[in-house]
C-alpha positions as CSV (number, residue, x, y, z in Angstrom):
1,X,7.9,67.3,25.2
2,X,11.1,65.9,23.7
3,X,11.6,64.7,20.2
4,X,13.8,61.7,19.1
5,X,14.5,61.9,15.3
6,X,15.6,59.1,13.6
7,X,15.6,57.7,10.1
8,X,15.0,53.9,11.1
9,X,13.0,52.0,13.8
10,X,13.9,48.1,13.4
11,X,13.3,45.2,16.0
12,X,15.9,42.3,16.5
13,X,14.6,39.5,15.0
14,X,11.5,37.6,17.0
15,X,10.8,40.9,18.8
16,X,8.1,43.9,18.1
17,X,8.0,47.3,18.2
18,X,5.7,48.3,20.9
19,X,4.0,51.6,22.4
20,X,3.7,51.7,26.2
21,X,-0.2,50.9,27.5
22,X,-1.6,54.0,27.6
23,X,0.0,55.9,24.9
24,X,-1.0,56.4,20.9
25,X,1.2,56.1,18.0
26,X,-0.3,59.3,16.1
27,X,0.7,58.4,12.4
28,X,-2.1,61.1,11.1
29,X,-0.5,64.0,12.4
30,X,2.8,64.2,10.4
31,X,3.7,63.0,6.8
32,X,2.4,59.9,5.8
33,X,2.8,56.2,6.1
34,X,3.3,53.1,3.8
35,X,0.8,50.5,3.8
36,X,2.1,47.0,2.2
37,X,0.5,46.1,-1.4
38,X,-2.8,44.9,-0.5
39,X,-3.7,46.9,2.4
40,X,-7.3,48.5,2.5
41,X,-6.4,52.3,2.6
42,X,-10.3,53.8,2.3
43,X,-13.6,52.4,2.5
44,X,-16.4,54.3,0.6
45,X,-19.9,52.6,0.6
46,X,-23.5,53.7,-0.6
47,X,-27.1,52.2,-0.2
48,X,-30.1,52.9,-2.7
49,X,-33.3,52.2,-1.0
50,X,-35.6,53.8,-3.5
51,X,-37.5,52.1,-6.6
52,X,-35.9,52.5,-10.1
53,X,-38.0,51.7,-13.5
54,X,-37.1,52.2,-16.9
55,X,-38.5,51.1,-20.7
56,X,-35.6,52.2,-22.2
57,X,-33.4,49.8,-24.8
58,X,-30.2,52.1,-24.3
59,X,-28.1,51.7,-20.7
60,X,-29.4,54.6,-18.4
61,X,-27.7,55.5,-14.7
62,X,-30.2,53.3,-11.8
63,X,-28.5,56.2,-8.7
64,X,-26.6,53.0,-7.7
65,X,-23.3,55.1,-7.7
66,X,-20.7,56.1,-5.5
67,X,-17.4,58.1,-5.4
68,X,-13.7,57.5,-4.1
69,X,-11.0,60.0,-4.2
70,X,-7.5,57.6,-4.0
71,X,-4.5,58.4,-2.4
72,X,-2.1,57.1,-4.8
73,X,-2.3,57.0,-8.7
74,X,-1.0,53.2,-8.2
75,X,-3.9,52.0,-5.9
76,X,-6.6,49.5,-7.0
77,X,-9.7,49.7,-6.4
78,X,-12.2,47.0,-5.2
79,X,-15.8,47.4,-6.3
80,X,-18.5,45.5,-4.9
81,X,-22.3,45.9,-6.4
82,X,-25.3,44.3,-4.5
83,X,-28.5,44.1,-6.2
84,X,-31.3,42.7,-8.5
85,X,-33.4,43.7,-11.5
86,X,-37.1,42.3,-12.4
87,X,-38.5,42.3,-16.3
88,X,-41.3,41.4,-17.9
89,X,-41.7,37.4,-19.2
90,X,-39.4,36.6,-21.6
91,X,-37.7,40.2,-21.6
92,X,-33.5,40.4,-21.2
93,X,-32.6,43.4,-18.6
94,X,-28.9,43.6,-18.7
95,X,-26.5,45.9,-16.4
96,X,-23.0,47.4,-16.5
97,X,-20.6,48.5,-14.8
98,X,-19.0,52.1,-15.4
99,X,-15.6,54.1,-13.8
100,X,-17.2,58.0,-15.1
101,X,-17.9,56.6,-18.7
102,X,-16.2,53.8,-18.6
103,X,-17.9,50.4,-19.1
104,X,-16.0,47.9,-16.6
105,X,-16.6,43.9,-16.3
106,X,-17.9,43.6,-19.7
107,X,-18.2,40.9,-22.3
108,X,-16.2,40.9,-25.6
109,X,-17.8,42.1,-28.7
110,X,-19.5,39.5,-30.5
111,X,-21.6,40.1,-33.6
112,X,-24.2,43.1,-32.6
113,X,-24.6,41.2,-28.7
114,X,-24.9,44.6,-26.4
115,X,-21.6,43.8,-24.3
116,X,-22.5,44.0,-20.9
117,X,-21.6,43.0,-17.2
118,X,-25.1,40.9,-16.4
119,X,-28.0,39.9,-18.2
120,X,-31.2,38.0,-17.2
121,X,-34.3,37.0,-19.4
122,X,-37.1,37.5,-17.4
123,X,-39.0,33.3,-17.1
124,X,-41.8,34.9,-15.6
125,X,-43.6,38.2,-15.1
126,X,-42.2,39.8,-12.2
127,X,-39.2,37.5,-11.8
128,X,-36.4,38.9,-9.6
129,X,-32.7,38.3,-10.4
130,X,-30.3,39.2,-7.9
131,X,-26.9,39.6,-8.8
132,X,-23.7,40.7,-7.6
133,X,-20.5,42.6,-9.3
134,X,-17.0,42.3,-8.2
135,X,-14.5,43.9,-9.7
136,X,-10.8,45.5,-9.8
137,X,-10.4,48.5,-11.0
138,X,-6.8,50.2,-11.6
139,X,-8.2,54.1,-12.3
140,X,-4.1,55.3,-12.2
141,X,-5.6,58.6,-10.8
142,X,-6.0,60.8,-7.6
143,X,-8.6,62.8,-8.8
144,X,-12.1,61.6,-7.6
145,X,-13.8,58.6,-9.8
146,X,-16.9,57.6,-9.3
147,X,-18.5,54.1,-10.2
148,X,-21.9,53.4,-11.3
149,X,-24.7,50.7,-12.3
150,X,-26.8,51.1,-15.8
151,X,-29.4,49.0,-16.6
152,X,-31.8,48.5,-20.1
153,X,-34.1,46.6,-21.2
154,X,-34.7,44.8,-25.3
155,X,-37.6,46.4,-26.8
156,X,-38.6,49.2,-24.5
157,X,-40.7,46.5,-22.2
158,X,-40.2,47.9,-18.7
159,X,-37.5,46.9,-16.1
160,X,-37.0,47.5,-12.3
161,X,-34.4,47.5,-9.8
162,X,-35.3,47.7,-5.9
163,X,-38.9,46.2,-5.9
164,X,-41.3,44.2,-8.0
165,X,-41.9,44.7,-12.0
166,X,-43.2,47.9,-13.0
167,X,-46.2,46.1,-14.9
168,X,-47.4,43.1,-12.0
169,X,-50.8,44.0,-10.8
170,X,-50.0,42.1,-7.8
171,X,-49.4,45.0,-5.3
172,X,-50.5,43.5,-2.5
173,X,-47.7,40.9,-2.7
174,X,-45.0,43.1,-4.0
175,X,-41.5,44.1,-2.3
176,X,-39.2,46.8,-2.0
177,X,-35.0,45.2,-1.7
178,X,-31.9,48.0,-1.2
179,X,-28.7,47.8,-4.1
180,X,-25.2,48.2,-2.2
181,X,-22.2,50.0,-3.6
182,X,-18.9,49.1,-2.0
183,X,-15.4,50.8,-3.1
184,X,-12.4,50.0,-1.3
185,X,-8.7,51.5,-2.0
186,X,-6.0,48.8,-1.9
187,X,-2.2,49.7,-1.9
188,X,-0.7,48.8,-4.9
């Protein structure tokens, strides 16, 4: 095998640089390439199936996490949260989003209003809010960071997230939904 080292590649203007059908431009193997700003580098994705309840009136983690290691301290990344919470009547559940213990996407302060990324007061027993987070981050790190939903509920009533309100007596007509977690890293 022979090997052509050069420090440029360009095509004339209107023209591409093509690999002969067949063959594979291996750019894993050695070094590394540059993406342009804006390219997805890494995908990292994670689905909670399982039920979540809480009666606590401080944020607490709902395991609707995941973790992404970056390849460059200047990436952004793109965080996408699927899912819903279900309170008692009249009851606010609220939910934030965190980078470690960072809270992200949050309201300013405002007297003693909890800052937080969504809130929903509950019009009926067992009402479902779905509700979705998207948001870009800029960690500046290559260490990995990992993102994550909190959830709490005003006066320790209860609150859920993946199926119906803790306290309906309705069982036979409850439901179970999934919460998505979606990080991508973009070239910055």
């Amino acid at each position: 095998m022979s090997t052509l080292t050069v420090k440029e590649l360009a095509a004339p203007t209107g023209y591409d640089l093509k690999i002969a059908a067949g063959e594979t431009l291996d750019l894993k193997s050695q070094g590394t390439v540059t993406m342009p700003t804006g390219s997805v580098l890494q995908v990292v994705s994670a689905t909670k199936t399982d039920a979540f309840d809480t009666t606590s009136n401080s944020f607490v983690d709902t395991g609707i996490t995941a973790t992404i290691t970056p390849k460059f301290s200047n990436s952004k990344i793109y965080v996408t949260v699927q899912s819903s919470i279900s309170n008692g009547e009249g009851i606010v559940g609220m939910v934030q989003l965190l980078r470690g213990s960072t809270a992200l996407s949050i309201g300013d302060s405002f007297s003693s209003a909890t800052r937080c990324a969504v809130a929903s007061r509950g019009m009926h027993a067992n009402e479902t809010v779905p509700y979705t987070i998207n948001y870009v981050d800029s960690p500046a790190t290559t260490s990995a960071t990992t993102y994550k939903i909190q959830v709490h509920t005003e006066v320790g009533d209860s609150m859920s997230v993946n199926h119906s309100h803790a306290n309906y007596t309705g069982a036979a007509n409850g439901y179970r939904t999934a919460s998505n977690i979606i990080l991508m890293e973009i070239a910055g």
